[in-house]
C-alpha positions as CSV (number, residue, x, y, z in Angstrom):
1,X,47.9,2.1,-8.5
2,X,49.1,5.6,-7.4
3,X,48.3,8.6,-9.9
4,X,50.2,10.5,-12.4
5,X,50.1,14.5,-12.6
6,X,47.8,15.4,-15.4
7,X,48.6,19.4,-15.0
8,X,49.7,22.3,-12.8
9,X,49.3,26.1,-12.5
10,X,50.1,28.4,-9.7
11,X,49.7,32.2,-9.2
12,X,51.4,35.0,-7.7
13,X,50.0,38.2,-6.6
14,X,50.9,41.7,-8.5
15,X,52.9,43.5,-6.5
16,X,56.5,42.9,-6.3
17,X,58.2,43.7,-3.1
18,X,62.2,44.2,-3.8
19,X,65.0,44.0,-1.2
20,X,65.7,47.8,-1.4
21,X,61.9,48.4,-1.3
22,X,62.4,46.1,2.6
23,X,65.9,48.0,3.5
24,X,63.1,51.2,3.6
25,X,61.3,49.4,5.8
26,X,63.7,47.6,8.2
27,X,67.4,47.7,9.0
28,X,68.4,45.2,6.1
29,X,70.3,45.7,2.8
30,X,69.9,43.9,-0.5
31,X,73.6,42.4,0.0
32,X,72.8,41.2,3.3
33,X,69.8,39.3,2.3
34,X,71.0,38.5,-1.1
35,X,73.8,36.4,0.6
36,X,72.5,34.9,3.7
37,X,69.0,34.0,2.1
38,X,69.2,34.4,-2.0
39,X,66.1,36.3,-2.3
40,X,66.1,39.6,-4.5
41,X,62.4,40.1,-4.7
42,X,59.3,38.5,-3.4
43,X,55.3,38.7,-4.4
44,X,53.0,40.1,-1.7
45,X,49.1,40.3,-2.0
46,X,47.5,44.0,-1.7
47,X,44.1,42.9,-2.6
48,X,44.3,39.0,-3.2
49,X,43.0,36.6,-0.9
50,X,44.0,32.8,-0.2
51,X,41.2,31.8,-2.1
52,X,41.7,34.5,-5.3
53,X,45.0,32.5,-5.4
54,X,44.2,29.4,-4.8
55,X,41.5,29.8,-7.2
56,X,43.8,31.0,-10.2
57,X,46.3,28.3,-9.4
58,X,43.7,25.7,-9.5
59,X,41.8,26.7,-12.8
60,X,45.4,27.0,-14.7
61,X,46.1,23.4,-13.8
62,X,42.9,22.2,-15.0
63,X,43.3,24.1,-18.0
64,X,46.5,22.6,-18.4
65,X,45.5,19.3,-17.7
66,X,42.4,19.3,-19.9
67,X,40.4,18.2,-17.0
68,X,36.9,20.2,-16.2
69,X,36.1,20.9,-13.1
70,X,32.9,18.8,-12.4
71,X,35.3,15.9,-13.2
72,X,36.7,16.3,-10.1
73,X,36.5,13.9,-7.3
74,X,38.3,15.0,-4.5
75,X,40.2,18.5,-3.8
76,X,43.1,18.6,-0.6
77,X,44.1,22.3,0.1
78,X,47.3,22.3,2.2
79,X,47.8,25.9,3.4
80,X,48.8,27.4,7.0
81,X,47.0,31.1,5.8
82,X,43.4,30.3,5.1
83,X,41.5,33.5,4.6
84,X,38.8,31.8,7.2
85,X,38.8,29.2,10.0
86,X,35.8,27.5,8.3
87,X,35.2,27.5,5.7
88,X,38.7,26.2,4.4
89,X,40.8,27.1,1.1
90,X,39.4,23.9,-0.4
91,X,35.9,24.2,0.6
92,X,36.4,28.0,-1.4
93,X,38.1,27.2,-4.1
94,X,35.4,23.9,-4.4
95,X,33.1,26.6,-4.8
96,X,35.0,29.5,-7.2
97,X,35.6,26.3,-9.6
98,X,32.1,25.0,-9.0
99,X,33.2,21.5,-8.4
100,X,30.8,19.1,-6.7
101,X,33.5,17.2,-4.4
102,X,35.0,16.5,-1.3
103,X,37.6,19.4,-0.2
104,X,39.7,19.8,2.7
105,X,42.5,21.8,4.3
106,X,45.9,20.3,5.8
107,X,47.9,22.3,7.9
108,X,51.6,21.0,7.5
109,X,53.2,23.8,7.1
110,X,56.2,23.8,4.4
111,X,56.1,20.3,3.4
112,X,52.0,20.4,2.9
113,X,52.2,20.0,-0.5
114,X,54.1,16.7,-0.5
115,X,52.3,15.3,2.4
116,X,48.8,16.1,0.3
117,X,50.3,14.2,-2.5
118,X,50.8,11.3,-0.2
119,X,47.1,11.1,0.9
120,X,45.8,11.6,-2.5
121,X,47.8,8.8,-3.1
122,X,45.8,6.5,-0.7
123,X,42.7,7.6,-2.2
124,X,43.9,6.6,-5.8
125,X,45.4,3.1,-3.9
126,X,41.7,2.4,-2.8
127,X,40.1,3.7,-6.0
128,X,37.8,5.7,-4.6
129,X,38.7,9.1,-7.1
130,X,40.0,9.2,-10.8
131,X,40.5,12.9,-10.7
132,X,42.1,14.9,-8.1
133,X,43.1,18.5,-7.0
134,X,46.0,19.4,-4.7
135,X,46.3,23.3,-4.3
136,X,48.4,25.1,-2.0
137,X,47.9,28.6,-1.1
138,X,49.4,31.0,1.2
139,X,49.4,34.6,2.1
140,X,52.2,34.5,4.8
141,X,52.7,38.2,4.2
142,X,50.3,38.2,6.5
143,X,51.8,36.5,9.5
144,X,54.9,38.0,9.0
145,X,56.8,41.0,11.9
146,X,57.7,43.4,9.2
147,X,60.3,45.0,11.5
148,X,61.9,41.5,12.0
149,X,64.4,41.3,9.2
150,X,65.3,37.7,10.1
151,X,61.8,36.3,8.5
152,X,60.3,39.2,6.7
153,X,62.9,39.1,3.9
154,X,62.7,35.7,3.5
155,X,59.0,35.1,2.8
156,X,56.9,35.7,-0.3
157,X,53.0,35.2,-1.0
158,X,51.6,32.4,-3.5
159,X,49.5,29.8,-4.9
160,X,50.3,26.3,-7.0
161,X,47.9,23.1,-7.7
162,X,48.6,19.7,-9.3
163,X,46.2,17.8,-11.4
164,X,45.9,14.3,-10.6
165,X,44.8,11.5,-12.5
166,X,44.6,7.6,-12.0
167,X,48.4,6.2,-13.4
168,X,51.5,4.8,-11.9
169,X,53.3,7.7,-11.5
170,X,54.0,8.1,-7.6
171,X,56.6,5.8,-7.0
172,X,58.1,6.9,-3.5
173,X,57.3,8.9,-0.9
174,X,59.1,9.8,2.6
175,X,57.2,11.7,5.6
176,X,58.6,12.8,8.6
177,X,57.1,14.7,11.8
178,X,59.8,16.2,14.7
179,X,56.8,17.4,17.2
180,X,57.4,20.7,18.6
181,X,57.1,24.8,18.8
182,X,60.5,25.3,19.8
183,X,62.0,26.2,16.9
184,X,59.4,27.4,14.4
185,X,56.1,28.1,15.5
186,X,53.6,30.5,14.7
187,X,50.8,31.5,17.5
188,X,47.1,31.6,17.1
189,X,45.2,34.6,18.3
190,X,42.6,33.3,19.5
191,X,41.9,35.6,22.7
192,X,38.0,36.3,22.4
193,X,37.4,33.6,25.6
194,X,36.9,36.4,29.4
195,X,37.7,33.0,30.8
196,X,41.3,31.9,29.4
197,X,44.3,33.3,31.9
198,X,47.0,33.1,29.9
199,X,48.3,36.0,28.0
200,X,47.9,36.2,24.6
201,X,50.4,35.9,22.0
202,X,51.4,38.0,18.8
203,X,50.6,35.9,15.2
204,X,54.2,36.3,14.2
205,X,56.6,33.6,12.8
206,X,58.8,32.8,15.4
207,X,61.8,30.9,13.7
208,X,65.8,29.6,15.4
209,X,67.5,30.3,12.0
210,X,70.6,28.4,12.8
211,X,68.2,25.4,14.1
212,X,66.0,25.9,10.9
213,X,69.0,25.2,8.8
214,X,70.8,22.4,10.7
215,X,67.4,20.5,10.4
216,X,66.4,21.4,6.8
217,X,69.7,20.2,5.5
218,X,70.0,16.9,7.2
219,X,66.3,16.2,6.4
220,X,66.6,17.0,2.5
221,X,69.9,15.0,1.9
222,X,68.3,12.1,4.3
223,X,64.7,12.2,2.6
224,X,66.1,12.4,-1.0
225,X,68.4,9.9,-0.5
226,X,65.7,7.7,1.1
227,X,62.8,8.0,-1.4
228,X,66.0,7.3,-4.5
229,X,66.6,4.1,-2.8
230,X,62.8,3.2,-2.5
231,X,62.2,3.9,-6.3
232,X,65.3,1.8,-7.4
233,X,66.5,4.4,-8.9
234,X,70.3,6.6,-9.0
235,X,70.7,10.4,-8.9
236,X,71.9,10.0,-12.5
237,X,68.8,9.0,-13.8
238,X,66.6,12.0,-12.3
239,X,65.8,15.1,-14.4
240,X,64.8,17.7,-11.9
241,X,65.3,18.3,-7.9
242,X,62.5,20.8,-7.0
243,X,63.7,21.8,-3.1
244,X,61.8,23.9,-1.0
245,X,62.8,27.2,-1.5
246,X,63.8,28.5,1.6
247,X,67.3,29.8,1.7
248,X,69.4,29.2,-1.1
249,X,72.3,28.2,1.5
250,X,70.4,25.1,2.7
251,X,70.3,24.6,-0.7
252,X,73.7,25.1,-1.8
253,X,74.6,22.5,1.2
254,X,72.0,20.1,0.3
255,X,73.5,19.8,-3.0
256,X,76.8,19.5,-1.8
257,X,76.6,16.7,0.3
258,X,74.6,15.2,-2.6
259,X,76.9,14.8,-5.5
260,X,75.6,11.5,-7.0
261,X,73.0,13.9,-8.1
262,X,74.3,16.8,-10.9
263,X,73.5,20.4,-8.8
264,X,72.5,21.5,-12.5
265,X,69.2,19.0,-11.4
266,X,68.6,21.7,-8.5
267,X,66.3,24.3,-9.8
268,X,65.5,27.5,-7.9
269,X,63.3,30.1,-7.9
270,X,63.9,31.6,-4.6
271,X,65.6,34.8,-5.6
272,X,61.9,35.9,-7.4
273,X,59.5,34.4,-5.2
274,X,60.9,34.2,-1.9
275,X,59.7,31.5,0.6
276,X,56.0,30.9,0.2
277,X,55.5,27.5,2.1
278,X,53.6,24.9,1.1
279,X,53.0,26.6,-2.0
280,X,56.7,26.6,-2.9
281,X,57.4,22.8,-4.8
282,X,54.1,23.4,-7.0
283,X,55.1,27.1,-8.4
284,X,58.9,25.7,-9.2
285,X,57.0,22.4,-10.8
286,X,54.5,24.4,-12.6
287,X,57.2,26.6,-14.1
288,X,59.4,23.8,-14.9
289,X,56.1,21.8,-16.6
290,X,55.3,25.3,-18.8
291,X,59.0,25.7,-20.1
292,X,59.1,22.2,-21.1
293,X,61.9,21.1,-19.0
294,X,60.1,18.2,-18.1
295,X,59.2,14.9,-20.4
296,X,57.2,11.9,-20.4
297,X,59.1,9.5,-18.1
298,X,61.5,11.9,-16.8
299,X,62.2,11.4,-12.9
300,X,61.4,14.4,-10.8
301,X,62.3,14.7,-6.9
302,X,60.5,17.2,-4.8
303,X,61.3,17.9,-0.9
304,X,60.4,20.0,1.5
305,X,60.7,20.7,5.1
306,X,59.7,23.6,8.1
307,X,57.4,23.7,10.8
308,X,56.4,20.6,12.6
309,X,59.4,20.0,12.4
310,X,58.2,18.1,9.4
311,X,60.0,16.9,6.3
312,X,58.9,15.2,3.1
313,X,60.1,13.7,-0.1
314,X,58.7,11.8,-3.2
315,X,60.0,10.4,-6.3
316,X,57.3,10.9,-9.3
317,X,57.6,9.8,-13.3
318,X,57.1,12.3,-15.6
């Protein structure tokens, strides 16, 4: 037994941030970051929080799953922007739903979503929940060098959460981890210590574009690929590709070098959200699952990669 998604909901905060409003900010242009990234506006929070997110995507997926909240058995809140250290997003949003569970953060970056899937999936293999809750949240507005136009543009701020019930739904999965802070990392501030010598570092994203893209690429074609071969199934027979939506070159490219799979199949959202990490794959699958794109038994791919390096991939029935 793996599980089946019962519902999903996701959240964005009010104000939209367009490129023109950034080109004010920083020596950029909405042609320049139209074509090397694909974004035309992004959502930034002015007044939400992590958790207000978090909290919003996670009560629209129950509502759309028809699932209360004290039915829940289990909540995993993959996020690399917690509003606190301790407690985590899931412990908060445990609480704003008033849910009675375990709840826990992951830290995986990009790919968190699909790598909480994959351990909610061992908990419904063991049968130790019937209901869970996987909600990504991120505010990486908030980590971001706004006078950096090679990550500022490219990032956006957002919540999404998947329902989970007990079913036979999750039927292949790929996870990979490239161990390293050479190409993106994103230091900790941590400096409070009189004792510790070394000198502190600024909480920016730090991100090798070019190595970004090489990487992301290979990893998406290799993972998709991987995780259709596991299912037994062709790229003919899947509805929907939901890619991370990082640059819309990577992909462009992915799609490419995937043509056994229609690039109609690829949906995007990039050019109204922007980047918004692990909480990328559940917006795109929650707006897919409200406009009625998907159906019962329909094959859906999701993938994702960034910091780590880490990559992911899973195949799930509709």
């Amino acid at each position: 037994m793996s599980f089946r998604i019962l519902g999903t909901g996701s959240a964005l905060p009010e104000k939209v941030v367009t490129n023109d409003d950034l080109s004010r900010m920083v020596e950029t242009s909405d042609e320049w970051i139209t074509k090397r990234v694909g974004v035309k506006e992004r959502r930034v929070c002015t007044t939400e929080t992590v958790t207000d997110l978090g909290a919003a995507a996670a009560k629209a997926a129950l509502e759309n799953a028809g699932v209360r909240a004290e039915e829940l058995d289990l909540i995993i809140a993959p996020t690399i922007s917690a509003d606190t250290i301790s407690p985590g997003l899931g412990g908060m949003v445990q609480n704003r739903l008033g849910a009675s569970c375990p709840a826990f953060d992951m830290n995986v970056a990009c790919p968190g979503f699909l790598f909480g899937l994959e351990v909610a999936a061992g908990f419904f293999a063991r049968k130790a929940v019937k209901k869970a809750l996987v909600v990504s949240s991120e505010r990486i507005s908030g980590l971001l060098n706004w006078q950096d136009r090679g990550t500022c543009c490219i990032f956006g701020d957002g919540a999404g959460a998947a329902v989970l019930g007990e079913g036979d739904g999750y039927l292949a999965s790929e996870l990979h981890t490239k161990g390293g802070d050479d190409i993106i990392s994103i230091p900790t501030a941590w400096n409070n210590s009189p004792f510790y010598e070394r000198p502190p570092q600024e909480s920016f994203i730090h991100m090798q574009g070019q190595e970004t893209y090489k990487f992301a690429v290979t990893s998406m074609v290799n993972d998709i690929r991987s995780v259709l071969s596991k299912a037994g199934i062709s790229g003919e027979q899947v509805k929907a590709v939901i890619p991370h939506q990082a640059n819309y070159r990577i992909i462009q490219e992915a799609r490419r070098r995937l043509p056994e799979i229609g690039p109609e199949k690829f949906f995007v959202n990039i050019d109204r959200v922007g980047n918004t990490s692990s909480a990328s794959e559940p917006i795109l699958l929650d707006e897919l699952n409200r406009a009625g794109a998907l159906q019962p038994g329909d094959y859906v791919v999701l993938s994702a990669f960034g910091g780590g390096l880490s990559s992911a991939a899973c195949v799930i029935r509709w």
